[in-house]
ROSE-4610 file (N, C-alpha, C; in Angstrom, 1 decimal, always signed):
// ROSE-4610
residu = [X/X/X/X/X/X/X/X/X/X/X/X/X/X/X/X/X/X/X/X/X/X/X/X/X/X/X/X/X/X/X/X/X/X/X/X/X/X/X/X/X/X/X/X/X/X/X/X/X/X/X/X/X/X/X/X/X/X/X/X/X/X/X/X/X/X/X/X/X/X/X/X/X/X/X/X/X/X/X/X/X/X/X/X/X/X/X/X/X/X/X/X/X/X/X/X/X/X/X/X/X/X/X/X/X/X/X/X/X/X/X/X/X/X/X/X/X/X/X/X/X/X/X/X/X/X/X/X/X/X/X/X/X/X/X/X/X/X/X/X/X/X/X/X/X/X/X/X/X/X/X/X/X/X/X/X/X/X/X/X/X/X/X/X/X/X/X/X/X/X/X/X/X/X/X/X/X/X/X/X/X/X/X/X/X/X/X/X/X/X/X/X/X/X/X/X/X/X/X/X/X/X/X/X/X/X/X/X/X/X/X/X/X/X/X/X/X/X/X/X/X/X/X/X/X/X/X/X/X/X/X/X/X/X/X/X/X/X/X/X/X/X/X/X/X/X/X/X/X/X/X/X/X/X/X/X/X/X/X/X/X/X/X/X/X/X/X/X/X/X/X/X/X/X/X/X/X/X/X/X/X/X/X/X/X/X/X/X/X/X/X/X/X/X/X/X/X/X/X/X/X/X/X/X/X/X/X/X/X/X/X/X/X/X/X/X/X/X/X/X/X/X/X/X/X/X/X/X/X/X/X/X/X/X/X/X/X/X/X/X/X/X/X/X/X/X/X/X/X/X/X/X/X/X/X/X/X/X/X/X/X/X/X/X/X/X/X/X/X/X/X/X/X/X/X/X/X/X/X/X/X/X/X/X/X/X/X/X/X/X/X/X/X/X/X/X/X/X/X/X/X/X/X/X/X/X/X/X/X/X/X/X/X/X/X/X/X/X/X/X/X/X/X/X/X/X/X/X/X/X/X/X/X/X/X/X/X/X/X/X/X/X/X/X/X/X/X/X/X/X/X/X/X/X/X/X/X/X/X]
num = [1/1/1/2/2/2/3/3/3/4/4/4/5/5/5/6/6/6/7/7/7/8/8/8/9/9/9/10/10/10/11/11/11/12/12/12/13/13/13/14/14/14/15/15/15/16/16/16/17/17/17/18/18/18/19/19/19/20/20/20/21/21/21/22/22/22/23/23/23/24/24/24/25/25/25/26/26/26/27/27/27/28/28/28/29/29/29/30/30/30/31/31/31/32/32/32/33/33/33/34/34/34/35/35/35/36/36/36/37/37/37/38/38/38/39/39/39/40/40/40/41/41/41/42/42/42/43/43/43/44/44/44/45/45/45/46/46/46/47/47/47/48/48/48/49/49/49/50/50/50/51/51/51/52/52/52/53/53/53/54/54/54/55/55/55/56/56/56/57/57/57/58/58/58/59/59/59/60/60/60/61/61/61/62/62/62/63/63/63/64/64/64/65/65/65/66/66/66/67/67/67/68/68/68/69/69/69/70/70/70/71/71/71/72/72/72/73/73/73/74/74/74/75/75/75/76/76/76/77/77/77/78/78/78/79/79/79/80/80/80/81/81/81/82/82/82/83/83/83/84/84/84/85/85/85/86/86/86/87/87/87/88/88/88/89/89/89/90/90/90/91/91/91/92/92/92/93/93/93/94/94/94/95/95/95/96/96/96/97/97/97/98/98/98/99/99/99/100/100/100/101/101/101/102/102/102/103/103/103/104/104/104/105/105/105/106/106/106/107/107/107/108/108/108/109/109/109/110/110/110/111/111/111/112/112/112/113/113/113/114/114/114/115/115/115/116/116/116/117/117/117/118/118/118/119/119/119/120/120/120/121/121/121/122/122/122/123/123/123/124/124/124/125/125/125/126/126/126/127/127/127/128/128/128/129/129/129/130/130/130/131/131/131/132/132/132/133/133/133/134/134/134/135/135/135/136/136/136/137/137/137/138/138/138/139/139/139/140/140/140/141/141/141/142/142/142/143/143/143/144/144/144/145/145/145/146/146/146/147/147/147/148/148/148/149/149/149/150/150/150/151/151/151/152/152/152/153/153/153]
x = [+65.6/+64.2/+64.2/+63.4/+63.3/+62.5/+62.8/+61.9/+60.6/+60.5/+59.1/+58.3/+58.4/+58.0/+57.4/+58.5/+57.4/+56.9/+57.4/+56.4/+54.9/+55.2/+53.5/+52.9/+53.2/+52.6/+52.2/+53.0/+53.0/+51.8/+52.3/+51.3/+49.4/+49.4/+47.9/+47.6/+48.4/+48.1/+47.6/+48.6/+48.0/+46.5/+46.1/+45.1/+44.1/+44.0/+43.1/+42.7/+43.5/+43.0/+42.1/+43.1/+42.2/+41.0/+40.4/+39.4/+38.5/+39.0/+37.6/+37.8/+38.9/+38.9/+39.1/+39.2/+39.5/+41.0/+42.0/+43.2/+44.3/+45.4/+46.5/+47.7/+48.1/+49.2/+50.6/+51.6/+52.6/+53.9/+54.5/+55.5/+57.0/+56.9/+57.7/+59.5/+60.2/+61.5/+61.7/+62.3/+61.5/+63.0/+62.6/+63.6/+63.5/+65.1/+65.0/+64.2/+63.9/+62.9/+63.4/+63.6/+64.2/+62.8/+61.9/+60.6/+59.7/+58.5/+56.9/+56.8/+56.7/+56.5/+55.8/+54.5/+53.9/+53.1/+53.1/+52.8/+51.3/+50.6/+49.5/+48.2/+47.3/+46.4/+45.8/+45.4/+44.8/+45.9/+46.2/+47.2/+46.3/+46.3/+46.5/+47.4/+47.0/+48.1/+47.8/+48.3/+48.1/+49.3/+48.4/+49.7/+50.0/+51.6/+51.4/+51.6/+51.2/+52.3/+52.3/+53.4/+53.1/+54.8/+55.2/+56.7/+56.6/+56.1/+56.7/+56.4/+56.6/+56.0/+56.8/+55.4/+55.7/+54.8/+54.7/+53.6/+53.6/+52.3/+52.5/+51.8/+52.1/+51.6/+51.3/+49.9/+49.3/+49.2/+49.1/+49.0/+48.7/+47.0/+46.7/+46.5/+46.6/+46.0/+44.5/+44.2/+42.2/+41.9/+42.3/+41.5/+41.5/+42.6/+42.8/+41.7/+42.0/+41.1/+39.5/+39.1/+37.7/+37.7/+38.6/+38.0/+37.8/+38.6/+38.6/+37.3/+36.7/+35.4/+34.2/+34.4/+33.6/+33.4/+34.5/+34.5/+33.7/+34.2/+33.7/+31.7/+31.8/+30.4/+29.4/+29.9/+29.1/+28.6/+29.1/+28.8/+29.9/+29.7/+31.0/+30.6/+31.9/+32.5/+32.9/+33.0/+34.0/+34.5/+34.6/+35.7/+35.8/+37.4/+37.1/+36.8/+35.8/+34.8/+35.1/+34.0/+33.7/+33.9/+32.8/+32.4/+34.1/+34.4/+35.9/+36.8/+37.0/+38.0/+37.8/+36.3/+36.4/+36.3/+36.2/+36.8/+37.9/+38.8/+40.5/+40.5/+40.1/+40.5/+40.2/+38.8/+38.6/+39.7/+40.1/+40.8/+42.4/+43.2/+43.9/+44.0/+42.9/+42.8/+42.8/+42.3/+41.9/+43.4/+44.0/+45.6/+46.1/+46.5/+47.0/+46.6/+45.7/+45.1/+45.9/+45.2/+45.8/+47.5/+48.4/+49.5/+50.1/+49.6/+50.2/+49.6/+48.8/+48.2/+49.0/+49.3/+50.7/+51.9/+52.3/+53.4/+53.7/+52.4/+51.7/+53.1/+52.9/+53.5/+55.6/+56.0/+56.9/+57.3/+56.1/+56.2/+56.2/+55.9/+55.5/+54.0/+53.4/+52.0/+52.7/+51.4/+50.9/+49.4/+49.3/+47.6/+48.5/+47.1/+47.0/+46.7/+46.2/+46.1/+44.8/+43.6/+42.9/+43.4/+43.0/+43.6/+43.5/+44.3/+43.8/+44.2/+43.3/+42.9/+43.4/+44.8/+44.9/+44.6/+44.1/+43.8/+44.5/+45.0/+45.9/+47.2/+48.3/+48.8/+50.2/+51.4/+52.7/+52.5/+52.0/+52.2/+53.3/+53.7/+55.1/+54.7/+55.1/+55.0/+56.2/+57.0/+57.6/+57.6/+58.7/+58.2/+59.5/+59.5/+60.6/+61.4/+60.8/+61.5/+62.5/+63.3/+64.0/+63.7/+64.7/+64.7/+63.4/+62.6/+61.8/+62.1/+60.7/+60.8/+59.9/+60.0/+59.1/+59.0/+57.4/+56.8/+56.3/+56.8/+55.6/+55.0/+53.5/+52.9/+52.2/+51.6/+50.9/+49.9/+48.7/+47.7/+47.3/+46.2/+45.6/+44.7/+44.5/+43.6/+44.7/+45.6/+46.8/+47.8/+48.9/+50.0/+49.6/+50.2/+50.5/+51.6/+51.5/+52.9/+52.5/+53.3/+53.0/+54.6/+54.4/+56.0/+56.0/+56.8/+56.7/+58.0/+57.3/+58.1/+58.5/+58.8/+58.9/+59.7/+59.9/+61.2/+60.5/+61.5/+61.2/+61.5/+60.3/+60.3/+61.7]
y = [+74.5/+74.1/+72.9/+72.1/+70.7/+70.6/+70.1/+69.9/+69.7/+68.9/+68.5/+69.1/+70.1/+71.3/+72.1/+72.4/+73.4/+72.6/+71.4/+70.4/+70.1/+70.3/+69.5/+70.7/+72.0/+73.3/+73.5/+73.3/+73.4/+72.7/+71.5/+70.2/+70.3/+70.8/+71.5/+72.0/+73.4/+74.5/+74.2/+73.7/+73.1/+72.0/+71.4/+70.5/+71.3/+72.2/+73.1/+74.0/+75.0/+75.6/+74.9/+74.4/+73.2/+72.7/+72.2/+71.8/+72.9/+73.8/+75.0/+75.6/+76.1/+77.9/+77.0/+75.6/+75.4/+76.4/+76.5/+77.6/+76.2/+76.6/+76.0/+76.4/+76.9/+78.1/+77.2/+78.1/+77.5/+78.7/+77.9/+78.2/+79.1/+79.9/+81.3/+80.5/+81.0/+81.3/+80.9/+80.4/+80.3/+81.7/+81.8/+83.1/+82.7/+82.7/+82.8/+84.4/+83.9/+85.1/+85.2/+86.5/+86.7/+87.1/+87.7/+87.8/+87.9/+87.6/+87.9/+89.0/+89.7/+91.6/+91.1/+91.1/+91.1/+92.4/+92.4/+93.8/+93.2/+92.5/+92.2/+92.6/+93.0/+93.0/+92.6/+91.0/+90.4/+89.0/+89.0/+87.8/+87.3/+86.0/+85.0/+84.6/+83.8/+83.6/+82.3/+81.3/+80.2/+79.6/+79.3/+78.4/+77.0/+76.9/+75.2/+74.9/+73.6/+73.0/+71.4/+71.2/+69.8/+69.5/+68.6/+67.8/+68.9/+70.0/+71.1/+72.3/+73.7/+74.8/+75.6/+76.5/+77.9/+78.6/+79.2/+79.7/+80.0/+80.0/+79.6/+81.6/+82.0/+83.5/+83.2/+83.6/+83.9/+85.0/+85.6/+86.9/+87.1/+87.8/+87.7/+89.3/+89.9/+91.3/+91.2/+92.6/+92.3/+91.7/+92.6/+91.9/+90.2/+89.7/+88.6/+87.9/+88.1/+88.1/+88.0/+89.1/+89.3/+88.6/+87.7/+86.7/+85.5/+85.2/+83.8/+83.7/+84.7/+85.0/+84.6/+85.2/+85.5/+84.0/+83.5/+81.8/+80.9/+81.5/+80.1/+80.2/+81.3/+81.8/+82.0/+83.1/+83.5/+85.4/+85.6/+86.9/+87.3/+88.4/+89.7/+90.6/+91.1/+92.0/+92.8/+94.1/+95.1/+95.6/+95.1/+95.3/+93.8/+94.1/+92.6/+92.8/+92.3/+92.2/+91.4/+90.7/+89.7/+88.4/+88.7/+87.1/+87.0/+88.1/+88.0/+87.2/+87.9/+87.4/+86.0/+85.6/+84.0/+83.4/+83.7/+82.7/+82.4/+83.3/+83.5/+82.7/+82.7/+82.0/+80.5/+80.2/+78.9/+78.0/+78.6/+78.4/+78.3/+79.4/+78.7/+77.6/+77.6/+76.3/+75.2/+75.0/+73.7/+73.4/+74.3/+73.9/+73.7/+74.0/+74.5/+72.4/+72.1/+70.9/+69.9/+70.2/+68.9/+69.0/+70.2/+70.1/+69.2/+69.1/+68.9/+67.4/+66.8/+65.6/+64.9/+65.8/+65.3/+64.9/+66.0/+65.7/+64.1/+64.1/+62.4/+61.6/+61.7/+60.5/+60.6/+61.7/+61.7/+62.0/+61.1/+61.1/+61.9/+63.4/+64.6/+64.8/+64.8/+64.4/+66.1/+67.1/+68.5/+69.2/+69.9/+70.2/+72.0/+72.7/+74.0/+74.6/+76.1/+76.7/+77.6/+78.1/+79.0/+80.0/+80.3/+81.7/+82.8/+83.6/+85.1/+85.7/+86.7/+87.1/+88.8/+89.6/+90.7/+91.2/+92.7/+93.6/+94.7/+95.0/+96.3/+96.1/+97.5/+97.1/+96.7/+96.0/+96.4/+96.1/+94.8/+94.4/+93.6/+93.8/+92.8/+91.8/+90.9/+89.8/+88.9/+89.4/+89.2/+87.5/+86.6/+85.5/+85.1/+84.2/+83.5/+82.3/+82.0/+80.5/+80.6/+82.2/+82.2/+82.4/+82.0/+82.3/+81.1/+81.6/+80.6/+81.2/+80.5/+80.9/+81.0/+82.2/+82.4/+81.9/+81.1/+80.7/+81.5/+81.8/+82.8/+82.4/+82.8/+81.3/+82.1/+81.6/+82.9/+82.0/+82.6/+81.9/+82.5/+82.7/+83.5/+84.2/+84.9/+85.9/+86.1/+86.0/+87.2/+86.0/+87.0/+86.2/+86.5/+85.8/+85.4/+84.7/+84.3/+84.3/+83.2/+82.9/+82.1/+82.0/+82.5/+82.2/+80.8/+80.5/+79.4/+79.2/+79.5/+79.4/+78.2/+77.4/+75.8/+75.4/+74.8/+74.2/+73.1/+72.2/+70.9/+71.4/+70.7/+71.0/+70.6]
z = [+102.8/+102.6/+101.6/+102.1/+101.1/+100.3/+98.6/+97.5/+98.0/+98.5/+98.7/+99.4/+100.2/+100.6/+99.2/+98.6/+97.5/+96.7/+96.4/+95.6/+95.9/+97.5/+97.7/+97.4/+98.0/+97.3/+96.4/+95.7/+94.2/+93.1/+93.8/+93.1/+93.3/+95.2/+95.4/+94.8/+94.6/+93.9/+92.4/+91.7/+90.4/+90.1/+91.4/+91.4/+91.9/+93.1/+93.4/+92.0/+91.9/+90.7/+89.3/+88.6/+87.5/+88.5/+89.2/+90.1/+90.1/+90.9/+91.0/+90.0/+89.6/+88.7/+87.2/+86.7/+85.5/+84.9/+85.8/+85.6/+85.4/+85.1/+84.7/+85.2/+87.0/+87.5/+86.4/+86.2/+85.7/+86.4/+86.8/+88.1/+87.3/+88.1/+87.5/+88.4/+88.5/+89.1/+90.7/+91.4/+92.7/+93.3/+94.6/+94.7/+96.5/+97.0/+98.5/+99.3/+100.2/+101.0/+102.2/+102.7/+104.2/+105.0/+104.2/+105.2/+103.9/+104.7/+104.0/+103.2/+102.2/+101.6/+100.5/+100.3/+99.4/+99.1/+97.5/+96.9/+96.3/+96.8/+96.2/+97.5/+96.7/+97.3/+98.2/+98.4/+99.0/+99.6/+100.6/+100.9/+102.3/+101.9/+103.1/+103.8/+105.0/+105.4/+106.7/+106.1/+106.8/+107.9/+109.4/+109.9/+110.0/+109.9/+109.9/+111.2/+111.7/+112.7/+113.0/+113.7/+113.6/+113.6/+112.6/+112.4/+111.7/+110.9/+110.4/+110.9/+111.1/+111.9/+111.0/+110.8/+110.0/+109.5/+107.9/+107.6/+106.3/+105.4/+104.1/+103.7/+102.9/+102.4/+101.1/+100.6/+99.5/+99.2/+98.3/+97.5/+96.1/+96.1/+95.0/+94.7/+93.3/+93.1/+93.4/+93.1/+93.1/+92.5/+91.1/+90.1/+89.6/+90.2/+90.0/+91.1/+92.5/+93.7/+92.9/+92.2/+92.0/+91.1/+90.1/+88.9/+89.5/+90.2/+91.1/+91.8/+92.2/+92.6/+92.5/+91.0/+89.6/+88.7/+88.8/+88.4/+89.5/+90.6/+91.5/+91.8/+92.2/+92.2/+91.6/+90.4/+88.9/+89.5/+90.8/+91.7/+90.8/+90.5/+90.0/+90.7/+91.6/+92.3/+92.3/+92.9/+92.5/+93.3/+94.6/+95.9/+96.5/+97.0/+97.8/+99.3/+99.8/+100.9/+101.7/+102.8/+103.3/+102.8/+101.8/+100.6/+99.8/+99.4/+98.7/+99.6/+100.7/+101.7/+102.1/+102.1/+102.6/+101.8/+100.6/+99.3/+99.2/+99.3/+99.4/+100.5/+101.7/+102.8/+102.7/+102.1/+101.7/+100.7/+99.7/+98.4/+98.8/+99.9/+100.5/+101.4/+102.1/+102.9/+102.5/+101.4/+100.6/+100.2/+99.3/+98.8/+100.5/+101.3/+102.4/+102.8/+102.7/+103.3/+102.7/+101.4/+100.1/+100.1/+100.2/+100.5/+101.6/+102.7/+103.9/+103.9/+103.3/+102.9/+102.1/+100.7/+100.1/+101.1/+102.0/+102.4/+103.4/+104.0/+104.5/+103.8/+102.5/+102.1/+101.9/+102.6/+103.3/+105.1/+105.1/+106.9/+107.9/+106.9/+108.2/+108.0/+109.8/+109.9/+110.6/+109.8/+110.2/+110.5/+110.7/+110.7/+110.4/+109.7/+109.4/+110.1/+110.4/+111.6/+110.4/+111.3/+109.9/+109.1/+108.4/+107.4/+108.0/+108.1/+108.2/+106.8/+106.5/+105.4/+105.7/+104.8/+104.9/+103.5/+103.9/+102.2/+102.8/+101.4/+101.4/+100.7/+100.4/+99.4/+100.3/+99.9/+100.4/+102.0/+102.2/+103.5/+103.7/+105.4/+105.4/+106.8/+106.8/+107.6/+108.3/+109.2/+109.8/+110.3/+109.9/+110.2/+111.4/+112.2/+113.0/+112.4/+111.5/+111.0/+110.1/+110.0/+109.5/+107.8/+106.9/+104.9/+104.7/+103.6/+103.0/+101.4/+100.8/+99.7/+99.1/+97.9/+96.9/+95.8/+95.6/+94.5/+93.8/+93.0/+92.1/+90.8/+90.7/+89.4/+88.9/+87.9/+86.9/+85.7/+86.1/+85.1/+83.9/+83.8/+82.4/+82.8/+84.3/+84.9/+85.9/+86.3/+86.5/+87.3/+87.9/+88.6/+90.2/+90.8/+92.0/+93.0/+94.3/+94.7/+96.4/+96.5/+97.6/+97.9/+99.6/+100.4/+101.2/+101.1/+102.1/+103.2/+104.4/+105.5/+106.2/+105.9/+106.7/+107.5/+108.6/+109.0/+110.1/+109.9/+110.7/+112.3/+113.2/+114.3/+115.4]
């Protein structure tokens, strides 16, 4: 997998957050991934395609899920819902966009596929494109994780 794959991730992610949530993610260890298994709550799950095909996995706890909420809105929550879920789905879309916009400027033209939005704990996600990897980033209202599946078409 190529730097610039987690970079442009990376770089959304840090411009998205500071943007809406006023957060600061700061990037933990990155770790190879044989499949999708997130122990978080609420994960997205975006597709790519294009000069790249694959799929990007977000994963946030609740409580993290319901502050991100609670920032963007000023609604405090106490399950994540509907409204929760298409926040999450909006919020990865937006990095999900600005990423693949970044990557523009290394000559792969992609478009995203919508989010689907899973809740529940210890989901696994079986992907085709083979090892990706784990980002895992962590703000000042909890940690989080994003896999990234990529491979050139």
């Amino acid at each position: 997998m190529k730097v610039e794959y987690i970079n442009s991730f990376y770089k959304a992610t840090q411009d998205v957050f500071k943007l809406m949530l006023d957060l600061n993610p700061e990037r933990g260890n990155l770790s190879m991934a044989e499949e999708m298994v997130s122990s978080k709550d609420a994960n997205v799950v975006l597709g790519v395609t294009g000069d790249l095909k694959g799929s990007i996995l977000f994963g946030f706890s609740k409580d993290m899920a319901l502050e991100m909420v609670k920032i963007i809105s000023g609604i405090e929550m106490d399950k994540i819902d509907g409204f929760v879920s298409s926040a999450l789905g909006e919020i990865a879309n937006i990095i999900g966009g600005n990423a693949l916009t970044e990557l523009t400027a290394h000559n792969y033209i992609c478009d995203i596929v919508p989010p689907q939005i899973f809740v529940g704990d210890y989901q696994s996600f079986s992907m085709a494109t083979g090892k990706g990897l784990l980002l895992p980033l962590a703000t000042s209202i909890g940690e989080f994780e994003i896999y990234i599946f990529l491979k050139e078409k």
